[in-house]
mmJSON file of the N, C-alpha and C atoms, coordinates in Angstrom:
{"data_MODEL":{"atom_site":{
"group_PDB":["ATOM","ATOM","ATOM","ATOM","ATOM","ATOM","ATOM","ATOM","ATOM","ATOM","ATOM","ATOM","ATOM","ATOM","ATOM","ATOM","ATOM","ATOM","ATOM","ATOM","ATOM","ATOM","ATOM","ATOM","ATOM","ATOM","ATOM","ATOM","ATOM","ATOM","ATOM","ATOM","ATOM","ATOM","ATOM","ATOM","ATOM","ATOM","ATOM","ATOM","ATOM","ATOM","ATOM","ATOM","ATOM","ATOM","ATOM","ATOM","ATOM","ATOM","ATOM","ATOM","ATOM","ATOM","ATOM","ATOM","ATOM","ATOM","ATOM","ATOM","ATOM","ATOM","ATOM","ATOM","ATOM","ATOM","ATOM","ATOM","ATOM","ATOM","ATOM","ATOM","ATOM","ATOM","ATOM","ATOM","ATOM","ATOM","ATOM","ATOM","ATOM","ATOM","ATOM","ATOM","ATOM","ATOM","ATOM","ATOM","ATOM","ATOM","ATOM","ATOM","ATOM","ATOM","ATOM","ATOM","ATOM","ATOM","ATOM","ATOM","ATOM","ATOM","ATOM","ATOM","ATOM","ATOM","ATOM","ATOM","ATOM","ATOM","ATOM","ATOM","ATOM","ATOM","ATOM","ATOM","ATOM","ATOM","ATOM","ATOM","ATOM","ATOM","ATOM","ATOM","ATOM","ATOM","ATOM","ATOM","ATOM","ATOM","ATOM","ATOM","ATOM","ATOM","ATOM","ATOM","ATOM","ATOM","ATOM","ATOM","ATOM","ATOM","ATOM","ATOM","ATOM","ATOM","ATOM","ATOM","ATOM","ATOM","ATOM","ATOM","ATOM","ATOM","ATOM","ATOM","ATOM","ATOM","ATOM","ATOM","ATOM","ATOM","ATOM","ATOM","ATOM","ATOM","ATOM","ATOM","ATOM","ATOM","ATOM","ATOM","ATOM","ATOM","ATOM","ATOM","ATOM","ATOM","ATOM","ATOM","ATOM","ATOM","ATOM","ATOM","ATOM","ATOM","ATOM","ATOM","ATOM","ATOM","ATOM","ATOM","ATOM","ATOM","ATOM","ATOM","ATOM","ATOM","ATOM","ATOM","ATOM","ATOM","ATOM","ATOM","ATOM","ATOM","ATOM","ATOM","ATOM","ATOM","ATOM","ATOM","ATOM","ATOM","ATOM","ATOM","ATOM","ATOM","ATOM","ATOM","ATOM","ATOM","ATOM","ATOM","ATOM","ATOM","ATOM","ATOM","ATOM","ATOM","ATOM","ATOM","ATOM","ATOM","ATOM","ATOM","ATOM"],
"id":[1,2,3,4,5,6,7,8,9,10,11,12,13,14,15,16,17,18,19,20,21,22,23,24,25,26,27,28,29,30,31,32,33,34,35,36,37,38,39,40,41,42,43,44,45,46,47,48,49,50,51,52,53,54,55,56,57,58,59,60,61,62,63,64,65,66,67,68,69,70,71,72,73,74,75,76,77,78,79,80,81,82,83,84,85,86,87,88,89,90,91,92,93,94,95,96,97,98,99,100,101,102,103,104,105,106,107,108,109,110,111,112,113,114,115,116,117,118,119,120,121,122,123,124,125,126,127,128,129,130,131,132,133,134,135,136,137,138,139,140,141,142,143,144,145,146,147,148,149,150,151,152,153,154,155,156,157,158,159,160,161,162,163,164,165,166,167,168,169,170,171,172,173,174,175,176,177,178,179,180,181,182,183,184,185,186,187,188,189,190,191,192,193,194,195,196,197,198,199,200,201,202,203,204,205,206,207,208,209,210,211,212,213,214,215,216,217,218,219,220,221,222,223,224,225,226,227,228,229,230,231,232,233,234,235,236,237],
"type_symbol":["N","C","C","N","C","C","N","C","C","N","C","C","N","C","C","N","C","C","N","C","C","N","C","C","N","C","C","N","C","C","N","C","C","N","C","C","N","C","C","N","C","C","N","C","C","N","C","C","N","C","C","N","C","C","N","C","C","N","C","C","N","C","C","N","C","C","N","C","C","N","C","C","N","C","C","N","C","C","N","C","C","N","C","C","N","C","C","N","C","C","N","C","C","N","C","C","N","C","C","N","C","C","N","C","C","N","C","C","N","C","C","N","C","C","N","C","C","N","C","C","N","C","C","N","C","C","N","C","C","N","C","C","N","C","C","N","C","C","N","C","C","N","C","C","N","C","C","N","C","C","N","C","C","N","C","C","N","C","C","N","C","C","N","C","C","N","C","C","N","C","C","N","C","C","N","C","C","N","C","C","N","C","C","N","C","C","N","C","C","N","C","C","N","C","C","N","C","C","N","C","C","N","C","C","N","C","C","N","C","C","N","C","C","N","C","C","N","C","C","N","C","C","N","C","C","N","C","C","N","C","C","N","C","C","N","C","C"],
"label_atom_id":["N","CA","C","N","CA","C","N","CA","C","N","CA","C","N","CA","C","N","CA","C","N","CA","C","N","CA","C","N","CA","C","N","CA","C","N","CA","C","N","CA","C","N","CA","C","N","CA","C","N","CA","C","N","CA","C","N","CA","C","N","CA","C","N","CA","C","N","CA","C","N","CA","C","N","CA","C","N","CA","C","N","CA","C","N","CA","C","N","CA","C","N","CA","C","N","CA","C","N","CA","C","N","CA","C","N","CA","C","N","CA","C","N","CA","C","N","CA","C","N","CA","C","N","CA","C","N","CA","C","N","CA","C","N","CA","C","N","CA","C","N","CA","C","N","CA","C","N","CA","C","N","CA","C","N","CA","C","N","CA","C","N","CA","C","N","CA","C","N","CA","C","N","CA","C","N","CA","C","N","CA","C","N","CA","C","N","CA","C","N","CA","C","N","CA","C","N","CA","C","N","CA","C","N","CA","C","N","CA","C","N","CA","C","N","CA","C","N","CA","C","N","CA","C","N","CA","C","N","CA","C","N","CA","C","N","CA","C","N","CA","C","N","CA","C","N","CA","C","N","CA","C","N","CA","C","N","CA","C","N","CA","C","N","CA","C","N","CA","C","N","CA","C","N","CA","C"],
"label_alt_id":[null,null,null,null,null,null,null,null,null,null,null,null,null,null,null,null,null,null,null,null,null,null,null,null,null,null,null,null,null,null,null,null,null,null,null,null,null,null,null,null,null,null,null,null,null,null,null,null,null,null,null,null,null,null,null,null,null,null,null,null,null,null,null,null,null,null,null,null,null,null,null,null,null,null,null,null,null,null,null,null,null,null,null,null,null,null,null,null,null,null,null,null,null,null,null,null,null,null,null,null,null,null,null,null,null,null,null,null,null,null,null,null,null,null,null,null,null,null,null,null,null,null,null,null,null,null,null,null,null,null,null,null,null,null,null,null,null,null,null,null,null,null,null,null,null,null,null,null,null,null,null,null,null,null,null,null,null,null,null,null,null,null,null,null,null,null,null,null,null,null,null,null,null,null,null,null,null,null,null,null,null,null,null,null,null,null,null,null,null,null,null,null,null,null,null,null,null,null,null,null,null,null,null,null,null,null,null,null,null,null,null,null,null,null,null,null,null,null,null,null,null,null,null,null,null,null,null,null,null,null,null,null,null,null,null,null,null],
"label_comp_id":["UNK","UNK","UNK","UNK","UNK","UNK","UNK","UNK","UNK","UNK","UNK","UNK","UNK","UNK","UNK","UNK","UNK","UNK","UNK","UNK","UNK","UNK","UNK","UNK","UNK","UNK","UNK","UNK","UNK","UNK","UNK","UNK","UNK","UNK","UNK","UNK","UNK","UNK","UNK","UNK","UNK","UNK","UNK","UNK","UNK","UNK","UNK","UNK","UNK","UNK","UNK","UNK","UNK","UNK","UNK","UNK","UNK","UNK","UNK","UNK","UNK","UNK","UNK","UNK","UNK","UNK","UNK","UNK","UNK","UNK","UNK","UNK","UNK","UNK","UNK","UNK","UNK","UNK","UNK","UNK","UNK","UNK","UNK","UNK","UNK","UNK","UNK","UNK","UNK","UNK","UNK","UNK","UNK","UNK","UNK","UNK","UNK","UNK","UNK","UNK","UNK","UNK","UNK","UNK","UNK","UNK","UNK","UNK","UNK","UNK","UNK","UNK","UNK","UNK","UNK","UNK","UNK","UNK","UNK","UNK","UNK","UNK","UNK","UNK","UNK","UNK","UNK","UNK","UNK","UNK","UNK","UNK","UNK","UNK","UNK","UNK","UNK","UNK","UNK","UNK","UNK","UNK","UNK","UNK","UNK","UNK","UNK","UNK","UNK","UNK","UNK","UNK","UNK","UNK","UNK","UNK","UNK","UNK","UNK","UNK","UNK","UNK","UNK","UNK","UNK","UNK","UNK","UNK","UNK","UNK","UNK","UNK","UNK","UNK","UNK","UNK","UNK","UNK","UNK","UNK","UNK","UNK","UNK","UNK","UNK","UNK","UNK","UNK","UNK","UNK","UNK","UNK","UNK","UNK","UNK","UNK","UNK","UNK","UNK","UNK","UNK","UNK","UNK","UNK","UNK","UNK","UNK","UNK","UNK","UNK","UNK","UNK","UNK","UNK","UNK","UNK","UNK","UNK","UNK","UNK","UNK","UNK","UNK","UNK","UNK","UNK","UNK","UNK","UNK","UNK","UNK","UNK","UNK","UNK","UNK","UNK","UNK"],
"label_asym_id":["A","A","A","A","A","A","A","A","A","A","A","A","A","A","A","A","A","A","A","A","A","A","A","A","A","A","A","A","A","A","A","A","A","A","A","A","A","A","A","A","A","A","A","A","A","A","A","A","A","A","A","A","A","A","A","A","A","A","A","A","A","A","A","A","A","A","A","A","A","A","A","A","A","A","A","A","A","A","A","A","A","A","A","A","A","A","A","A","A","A","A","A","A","A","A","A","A","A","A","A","A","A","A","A","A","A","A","A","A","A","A","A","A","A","A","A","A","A","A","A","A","A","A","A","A","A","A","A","A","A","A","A","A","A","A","A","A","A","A","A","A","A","A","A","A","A","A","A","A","A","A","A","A","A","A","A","A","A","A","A","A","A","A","A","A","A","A","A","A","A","A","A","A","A","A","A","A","A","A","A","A","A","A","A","A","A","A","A","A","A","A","A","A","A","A","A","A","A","A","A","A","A","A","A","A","A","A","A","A","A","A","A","A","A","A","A","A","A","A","A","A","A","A","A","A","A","A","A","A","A","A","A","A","A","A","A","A"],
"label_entity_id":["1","1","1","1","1","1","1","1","1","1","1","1","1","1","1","1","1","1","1","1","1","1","1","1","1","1","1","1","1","1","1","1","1","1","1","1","1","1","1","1","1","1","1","1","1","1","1","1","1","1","1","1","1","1","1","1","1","1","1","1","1","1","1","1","1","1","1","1","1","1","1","1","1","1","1","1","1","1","1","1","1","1","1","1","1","1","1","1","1","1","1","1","1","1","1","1","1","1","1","1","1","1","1","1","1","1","1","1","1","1","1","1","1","1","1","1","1","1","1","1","1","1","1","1","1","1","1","1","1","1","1","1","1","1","1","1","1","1","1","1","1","1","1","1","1","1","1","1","1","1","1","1","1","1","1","1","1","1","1","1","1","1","1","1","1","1","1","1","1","1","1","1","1","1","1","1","1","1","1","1","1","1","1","1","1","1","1","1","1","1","1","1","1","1","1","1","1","1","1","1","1","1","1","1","1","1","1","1","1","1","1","1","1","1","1","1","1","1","1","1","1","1","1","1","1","1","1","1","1","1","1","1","1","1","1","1","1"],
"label_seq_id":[1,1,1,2,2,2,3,3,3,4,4,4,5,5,5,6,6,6,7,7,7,8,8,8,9,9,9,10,10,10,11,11,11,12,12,12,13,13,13,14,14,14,15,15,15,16,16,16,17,17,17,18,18,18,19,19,19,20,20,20,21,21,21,22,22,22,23,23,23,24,24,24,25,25,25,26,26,26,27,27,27,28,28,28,29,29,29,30,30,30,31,31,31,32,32,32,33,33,33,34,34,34,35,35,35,36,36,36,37,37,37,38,38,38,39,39,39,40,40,40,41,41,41,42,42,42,43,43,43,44,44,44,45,45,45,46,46,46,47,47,47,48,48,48,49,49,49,50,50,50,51,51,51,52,52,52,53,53,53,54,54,54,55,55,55,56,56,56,57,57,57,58,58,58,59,59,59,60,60,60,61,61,61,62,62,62,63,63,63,64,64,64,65,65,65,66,66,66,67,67,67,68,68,68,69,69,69,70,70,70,71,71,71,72,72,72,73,73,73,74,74,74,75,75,75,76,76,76,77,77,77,78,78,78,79,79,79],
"pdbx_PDB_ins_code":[null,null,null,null,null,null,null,null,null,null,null,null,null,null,null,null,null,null,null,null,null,null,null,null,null,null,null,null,null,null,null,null,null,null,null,null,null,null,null,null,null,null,null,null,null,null,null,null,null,null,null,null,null,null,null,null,null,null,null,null,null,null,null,null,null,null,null,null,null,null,null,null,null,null,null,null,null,null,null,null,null,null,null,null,null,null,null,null,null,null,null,null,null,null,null,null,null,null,null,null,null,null,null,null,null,null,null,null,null,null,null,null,null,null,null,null,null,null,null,null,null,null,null,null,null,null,null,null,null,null,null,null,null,null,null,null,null,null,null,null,null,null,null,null,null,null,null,null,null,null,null,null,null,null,null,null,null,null,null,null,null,null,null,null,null,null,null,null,null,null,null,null,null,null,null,null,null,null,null,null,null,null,null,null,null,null,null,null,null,null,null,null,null,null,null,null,null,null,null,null,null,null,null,null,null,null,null,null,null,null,null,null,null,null,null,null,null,null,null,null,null,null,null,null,null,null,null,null,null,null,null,null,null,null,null,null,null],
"Cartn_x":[0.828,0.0,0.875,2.205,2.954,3.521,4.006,4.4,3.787,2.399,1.031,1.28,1.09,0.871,2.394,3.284,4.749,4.645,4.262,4.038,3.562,2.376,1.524,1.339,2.521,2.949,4.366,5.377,6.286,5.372,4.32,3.909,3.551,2.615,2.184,3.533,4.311,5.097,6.044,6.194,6.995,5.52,4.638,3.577,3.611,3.907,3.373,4.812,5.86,7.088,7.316,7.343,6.989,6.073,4.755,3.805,4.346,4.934,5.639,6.984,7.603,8.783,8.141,7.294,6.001,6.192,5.609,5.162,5.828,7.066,8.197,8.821,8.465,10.044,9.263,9.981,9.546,9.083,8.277,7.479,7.376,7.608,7.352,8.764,8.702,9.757,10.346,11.862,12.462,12.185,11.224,11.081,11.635,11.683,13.072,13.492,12.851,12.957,14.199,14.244,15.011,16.043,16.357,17.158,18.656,18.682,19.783,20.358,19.831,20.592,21.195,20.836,21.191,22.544,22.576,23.868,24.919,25.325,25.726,27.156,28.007,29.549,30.325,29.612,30.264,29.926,29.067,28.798,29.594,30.609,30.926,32.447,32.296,33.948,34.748,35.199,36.153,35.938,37.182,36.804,37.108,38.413,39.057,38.038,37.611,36.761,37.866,38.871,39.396,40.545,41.249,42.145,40.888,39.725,39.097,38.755,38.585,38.813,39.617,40.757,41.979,42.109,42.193,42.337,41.436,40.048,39.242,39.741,40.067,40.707,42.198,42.924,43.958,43.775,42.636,42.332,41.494,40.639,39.54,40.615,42.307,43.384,43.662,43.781,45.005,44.233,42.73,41.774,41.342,41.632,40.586,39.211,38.698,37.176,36.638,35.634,34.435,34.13,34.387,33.927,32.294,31.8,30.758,30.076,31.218,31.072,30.689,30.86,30.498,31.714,33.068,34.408,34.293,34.765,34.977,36.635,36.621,38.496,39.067,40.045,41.088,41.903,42.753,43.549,44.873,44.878,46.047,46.219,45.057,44.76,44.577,44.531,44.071,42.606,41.959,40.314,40.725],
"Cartn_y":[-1.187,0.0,1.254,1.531,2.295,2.764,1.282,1.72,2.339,2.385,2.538,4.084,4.626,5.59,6.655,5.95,6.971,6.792,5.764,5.506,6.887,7.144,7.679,9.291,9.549,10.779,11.036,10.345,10.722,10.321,10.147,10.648,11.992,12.277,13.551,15.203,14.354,15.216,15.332,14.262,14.891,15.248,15.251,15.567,16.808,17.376,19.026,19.644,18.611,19.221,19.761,18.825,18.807,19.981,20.196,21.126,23.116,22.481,24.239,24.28,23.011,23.767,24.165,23.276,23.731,25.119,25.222,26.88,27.924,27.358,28.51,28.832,28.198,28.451,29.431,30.562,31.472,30.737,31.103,31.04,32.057,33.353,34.757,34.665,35.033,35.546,36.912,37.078,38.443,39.97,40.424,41.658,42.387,43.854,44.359,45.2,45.38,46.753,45.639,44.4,43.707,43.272,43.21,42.671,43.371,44.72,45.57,45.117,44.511,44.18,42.656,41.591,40.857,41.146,41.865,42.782,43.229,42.892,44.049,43.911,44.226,44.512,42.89,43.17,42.195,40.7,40.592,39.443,38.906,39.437,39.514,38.378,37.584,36.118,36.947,37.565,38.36,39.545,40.219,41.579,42.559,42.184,42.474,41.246,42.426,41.746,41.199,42.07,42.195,40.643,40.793,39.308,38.032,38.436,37.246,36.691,37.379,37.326,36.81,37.358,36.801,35.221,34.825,33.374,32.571,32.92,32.193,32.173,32.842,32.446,31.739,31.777,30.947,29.699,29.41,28.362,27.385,27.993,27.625,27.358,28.236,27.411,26.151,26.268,25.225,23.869,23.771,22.598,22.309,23.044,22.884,22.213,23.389,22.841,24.289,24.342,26.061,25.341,26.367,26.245,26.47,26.518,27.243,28.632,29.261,30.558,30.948,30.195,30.025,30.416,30.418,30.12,28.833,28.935,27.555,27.454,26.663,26.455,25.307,24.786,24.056,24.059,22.845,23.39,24.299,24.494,25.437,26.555,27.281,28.817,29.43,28.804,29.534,29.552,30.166,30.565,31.432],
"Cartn_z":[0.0,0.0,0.0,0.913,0.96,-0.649,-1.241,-2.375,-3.476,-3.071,-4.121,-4.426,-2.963,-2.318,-2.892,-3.443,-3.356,-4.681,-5.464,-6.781,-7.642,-6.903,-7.222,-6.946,-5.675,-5.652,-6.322,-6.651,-7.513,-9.33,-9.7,-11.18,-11.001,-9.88,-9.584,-9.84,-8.353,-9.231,-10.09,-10.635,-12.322,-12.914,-13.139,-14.226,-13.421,-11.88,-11.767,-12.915,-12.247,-12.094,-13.731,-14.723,-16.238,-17.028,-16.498,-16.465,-16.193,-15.039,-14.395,-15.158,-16.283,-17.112,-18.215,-18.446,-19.783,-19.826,-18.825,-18.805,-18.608,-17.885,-17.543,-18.43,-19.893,-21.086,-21.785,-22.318,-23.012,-24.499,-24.841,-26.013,-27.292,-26.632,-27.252,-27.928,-29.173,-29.945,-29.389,-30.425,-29.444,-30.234,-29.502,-30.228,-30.699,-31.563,-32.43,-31.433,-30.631,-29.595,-28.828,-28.433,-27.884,-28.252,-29.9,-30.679,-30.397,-29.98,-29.844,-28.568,-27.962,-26.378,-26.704,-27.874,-28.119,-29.313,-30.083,-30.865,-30.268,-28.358,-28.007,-28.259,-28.296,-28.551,-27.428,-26.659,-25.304,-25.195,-26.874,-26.983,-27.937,-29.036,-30.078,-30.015,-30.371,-29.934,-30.465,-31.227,-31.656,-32.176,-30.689,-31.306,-32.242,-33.116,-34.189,-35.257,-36.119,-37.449,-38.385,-38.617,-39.762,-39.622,-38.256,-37.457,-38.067,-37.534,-37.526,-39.25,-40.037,-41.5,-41.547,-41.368,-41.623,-41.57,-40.573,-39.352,-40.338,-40.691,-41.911,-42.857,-43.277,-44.681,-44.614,-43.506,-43.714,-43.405,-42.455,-41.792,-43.378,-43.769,-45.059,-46.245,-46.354,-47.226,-46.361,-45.512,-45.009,-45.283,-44.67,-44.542,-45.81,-46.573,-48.233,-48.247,-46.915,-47.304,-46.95,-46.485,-46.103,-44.628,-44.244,-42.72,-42.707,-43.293,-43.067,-43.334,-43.825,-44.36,-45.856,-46.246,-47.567,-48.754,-47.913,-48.469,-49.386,-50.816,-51.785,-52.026,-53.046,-53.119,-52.698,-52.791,-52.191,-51.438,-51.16,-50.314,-50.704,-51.875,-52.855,-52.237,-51.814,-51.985,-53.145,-54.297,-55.441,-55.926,-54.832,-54.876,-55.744],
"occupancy":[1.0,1.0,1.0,1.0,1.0,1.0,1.0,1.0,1.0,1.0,1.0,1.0,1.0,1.0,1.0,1.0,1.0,1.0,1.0,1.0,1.0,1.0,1.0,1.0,1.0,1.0,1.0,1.0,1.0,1.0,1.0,1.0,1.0,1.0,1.0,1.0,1.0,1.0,1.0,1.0,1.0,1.0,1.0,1.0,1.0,1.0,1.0,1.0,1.0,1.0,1.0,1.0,1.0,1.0,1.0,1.0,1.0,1.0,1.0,1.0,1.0,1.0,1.0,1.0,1.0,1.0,1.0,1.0,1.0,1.0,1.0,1.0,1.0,1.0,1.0,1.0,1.0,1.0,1.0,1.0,1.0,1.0,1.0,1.0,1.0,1.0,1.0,1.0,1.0,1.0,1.0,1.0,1.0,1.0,1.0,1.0,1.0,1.0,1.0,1.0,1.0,1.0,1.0,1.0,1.0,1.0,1.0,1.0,1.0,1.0,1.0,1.0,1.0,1.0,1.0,1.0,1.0,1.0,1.0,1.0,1.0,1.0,1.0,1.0,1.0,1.0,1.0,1.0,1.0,1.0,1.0,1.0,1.0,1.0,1.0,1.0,1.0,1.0,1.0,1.0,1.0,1.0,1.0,1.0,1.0,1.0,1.0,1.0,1.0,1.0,1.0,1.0,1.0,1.0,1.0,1.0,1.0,1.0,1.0,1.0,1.0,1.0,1.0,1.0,1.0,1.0,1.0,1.0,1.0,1.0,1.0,1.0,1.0,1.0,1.0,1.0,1.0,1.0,1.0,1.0,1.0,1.0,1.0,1.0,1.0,1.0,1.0,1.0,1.0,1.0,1.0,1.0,1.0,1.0,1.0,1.0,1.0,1.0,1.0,1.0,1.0,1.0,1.0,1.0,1.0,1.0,1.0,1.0,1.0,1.0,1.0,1.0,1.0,1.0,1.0,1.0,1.0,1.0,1.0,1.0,1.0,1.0,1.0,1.0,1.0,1.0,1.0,1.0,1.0,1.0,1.0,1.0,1.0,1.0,1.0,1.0,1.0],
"B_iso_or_equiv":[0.0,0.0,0.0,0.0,0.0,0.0,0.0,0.0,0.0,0.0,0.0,0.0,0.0,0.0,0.0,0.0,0.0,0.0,0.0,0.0,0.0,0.0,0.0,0.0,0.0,0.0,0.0,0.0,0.0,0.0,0.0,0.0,0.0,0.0,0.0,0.0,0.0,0.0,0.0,0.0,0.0,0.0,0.0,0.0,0.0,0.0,0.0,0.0,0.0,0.0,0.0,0.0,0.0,0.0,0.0,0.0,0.0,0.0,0.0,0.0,0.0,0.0,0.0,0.0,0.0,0.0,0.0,0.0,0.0,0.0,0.0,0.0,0.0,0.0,0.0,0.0,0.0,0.0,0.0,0.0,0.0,0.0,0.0,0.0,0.0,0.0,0.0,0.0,0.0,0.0,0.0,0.0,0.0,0.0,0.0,0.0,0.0,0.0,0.0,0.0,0.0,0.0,0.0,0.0,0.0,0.0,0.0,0.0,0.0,0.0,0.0,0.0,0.0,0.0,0.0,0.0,0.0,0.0,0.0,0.0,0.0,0.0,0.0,0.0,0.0,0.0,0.0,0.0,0.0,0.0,0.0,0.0,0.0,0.0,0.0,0.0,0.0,0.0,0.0,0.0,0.0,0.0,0.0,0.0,0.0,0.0,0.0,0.0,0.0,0.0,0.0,0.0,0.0,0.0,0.0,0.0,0.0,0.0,0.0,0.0,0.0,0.0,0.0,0.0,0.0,0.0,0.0,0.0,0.0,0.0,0.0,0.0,0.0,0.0,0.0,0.0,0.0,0.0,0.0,0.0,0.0,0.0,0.0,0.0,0.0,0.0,0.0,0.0,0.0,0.0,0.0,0.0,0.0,0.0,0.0,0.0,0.0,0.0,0.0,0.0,0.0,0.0,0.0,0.0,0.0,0.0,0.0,0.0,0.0,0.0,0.0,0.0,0.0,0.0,0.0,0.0,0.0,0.0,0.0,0.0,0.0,0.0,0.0,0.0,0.0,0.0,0.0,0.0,0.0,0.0,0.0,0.0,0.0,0.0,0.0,0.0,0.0],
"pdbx_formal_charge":[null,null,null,null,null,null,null,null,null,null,null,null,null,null,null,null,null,null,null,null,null,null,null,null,null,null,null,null,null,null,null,null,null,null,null,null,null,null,null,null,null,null,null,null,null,null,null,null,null,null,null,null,null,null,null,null,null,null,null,null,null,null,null,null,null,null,null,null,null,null,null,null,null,null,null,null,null,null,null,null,null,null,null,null,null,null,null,null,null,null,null,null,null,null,null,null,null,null,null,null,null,null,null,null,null,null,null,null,null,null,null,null,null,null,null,null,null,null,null,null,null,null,null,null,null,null,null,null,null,null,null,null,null,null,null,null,null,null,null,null,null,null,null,null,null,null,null,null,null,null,null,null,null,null,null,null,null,null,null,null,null,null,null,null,null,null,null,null,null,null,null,null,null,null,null,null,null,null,null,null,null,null,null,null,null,null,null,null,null,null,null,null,null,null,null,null,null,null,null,null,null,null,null,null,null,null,null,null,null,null,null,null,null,null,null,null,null,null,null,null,null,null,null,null,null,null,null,null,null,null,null,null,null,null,null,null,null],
"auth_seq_id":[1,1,1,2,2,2,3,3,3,4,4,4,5,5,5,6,6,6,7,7,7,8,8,8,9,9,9,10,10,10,11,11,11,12,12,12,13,13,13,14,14,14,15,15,15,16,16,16,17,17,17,18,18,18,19,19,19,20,20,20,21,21,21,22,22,22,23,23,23,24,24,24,25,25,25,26,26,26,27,27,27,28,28,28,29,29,29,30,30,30,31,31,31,32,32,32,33,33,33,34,34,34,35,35,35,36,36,36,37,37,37,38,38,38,39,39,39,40,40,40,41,41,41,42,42,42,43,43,43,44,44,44,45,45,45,46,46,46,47,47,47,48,48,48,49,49,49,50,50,50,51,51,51,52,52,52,53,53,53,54,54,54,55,55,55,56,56,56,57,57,57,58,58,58,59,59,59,60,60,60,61,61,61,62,62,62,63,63,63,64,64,64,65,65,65,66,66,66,67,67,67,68,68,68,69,69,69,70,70,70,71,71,71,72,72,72,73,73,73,74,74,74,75,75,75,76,76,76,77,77,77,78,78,78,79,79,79],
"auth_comp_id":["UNK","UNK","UNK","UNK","UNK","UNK","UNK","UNK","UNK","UNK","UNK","UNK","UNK","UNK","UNK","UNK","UNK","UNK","UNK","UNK","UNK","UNK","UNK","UNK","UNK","UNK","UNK","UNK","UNK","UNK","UNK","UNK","UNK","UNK","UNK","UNK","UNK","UNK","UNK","UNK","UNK","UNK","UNK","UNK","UNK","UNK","UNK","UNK","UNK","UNK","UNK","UNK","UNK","UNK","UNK","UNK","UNK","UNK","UNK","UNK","UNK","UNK","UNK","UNK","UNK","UNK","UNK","UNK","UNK","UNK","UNK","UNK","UNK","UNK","UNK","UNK","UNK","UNK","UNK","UNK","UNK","UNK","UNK","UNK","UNK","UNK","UNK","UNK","UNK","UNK","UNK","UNK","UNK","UNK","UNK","UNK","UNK","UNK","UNK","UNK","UNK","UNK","UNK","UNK","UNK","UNK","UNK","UNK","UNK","UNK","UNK","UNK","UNK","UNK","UNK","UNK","UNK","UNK","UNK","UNK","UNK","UNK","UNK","UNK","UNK","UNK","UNK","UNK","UNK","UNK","UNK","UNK","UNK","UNK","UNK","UNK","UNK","UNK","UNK","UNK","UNK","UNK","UNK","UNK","UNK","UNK","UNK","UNK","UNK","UNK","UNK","UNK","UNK","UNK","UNK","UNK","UNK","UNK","UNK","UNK","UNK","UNK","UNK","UNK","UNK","UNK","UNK","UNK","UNK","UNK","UNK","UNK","UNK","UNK","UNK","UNK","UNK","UNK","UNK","UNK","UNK","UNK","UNK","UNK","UNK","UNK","UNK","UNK","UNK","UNK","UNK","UNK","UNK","UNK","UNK","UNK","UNK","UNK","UNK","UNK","UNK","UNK","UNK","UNK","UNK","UNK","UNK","UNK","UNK","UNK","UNK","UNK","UNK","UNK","UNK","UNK","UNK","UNK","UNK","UNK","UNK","UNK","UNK","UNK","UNK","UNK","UNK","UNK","UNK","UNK","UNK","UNK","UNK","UNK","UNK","UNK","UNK"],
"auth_asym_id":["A","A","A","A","A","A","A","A","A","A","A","A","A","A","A","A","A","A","A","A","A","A","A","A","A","A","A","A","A","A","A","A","A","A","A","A","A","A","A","A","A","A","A","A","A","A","A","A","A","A","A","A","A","A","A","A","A","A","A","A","A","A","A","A","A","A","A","A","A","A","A","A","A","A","A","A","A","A","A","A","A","A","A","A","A","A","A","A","A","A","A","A","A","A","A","A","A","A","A","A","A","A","A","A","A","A","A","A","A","A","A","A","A","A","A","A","A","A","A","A","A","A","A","A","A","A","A","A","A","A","A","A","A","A","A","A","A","A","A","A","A","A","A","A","A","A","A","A","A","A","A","A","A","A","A","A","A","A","A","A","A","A","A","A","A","A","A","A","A","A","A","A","A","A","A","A","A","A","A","A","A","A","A","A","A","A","A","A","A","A","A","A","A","A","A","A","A","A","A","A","A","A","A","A","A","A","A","A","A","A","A","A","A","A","A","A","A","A","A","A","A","A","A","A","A","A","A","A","A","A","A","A","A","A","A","A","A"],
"auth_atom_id":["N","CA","C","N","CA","C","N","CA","C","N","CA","C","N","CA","C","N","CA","C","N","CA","C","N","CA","C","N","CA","C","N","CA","C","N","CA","C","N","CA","C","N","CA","C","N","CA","C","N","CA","C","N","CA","C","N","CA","C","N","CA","C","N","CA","C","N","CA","C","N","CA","C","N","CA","C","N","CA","C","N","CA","C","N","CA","C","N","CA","C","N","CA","C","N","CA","C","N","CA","C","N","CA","C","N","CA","C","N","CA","C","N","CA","C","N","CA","C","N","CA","C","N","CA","C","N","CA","C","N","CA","C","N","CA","C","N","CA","C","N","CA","C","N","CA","C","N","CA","C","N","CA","C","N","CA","C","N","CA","C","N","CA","C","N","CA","C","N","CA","C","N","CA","C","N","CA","C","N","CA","C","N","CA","C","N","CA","C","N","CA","C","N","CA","C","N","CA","C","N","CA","C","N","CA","C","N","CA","C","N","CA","C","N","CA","C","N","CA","C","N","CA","C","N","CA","C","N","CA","C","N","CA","C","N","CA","C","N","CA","C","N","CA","C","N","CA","C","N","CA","C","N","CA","C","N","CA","C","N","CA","C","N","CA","C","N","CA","C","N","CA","C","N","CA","C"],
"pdbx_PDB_model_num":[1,1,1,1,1,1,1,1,1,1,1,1,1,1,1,1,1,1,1,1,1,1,1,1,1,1,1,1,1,1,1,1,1,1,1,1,1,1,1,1,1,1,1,1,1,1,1,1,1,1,1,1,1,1,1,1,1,1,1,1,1,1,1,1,1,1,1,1,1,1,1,1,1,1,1,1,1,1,1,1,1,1,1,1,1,1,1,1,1,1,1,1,1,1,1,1,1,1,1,1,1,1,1,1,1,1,1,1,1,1,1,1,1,1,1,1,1,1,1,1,1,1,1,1,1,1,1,1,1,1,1,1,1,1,1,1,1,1,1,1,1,1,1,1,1,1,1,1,1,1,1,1,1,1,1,1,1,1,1,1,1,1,1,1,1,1,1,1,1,1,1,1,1,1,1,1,1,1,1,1,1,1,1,1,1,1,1,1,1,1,1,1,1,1,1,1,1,1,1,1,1,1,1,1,1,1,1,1,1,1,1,1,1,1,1,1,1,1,1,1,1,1,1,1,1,1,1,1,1,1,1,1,1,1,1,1,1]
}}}
């Protein structure tokens, strides 16, 4: 009977527990008024643009593939 009884309160609460993450996760998209606090400088992996160019393109010769950037070519360097 004990075990019935604990059975039946640990479904309870994962089904509250499950229910209150349901609901706690944002849903709402990020408004434009919000978008600027997500842009901010202090989020940015590197803060030299021009270094970080750089590093891609030597990195995108060396591997002769595109990282992802939409770099083509070989491994030659004669893009």
């Amino acid at each position: 009977m004990a075990s019935r009884f604990f059975s039946k309160a640990l479904l309870l609460i994962v089904a509250a527990s499950s229910l209150g993450l349901g609901i706690a996760c944002g849903r709402n998209a990020v408004r434009a008024s919000e978008k600027e606090y997500l842009a901010d400088k202090t989020m940015v992996f590197d803060q030299d643009p021009q270094a970080a160019a750089a590093d891609e393109h030597i990195i995108s010769n060396r591997e002769g593939q595109a990282g992802g950037n939409g770099a083509g070519g070989g491994g030659c360097g004669c893009n």
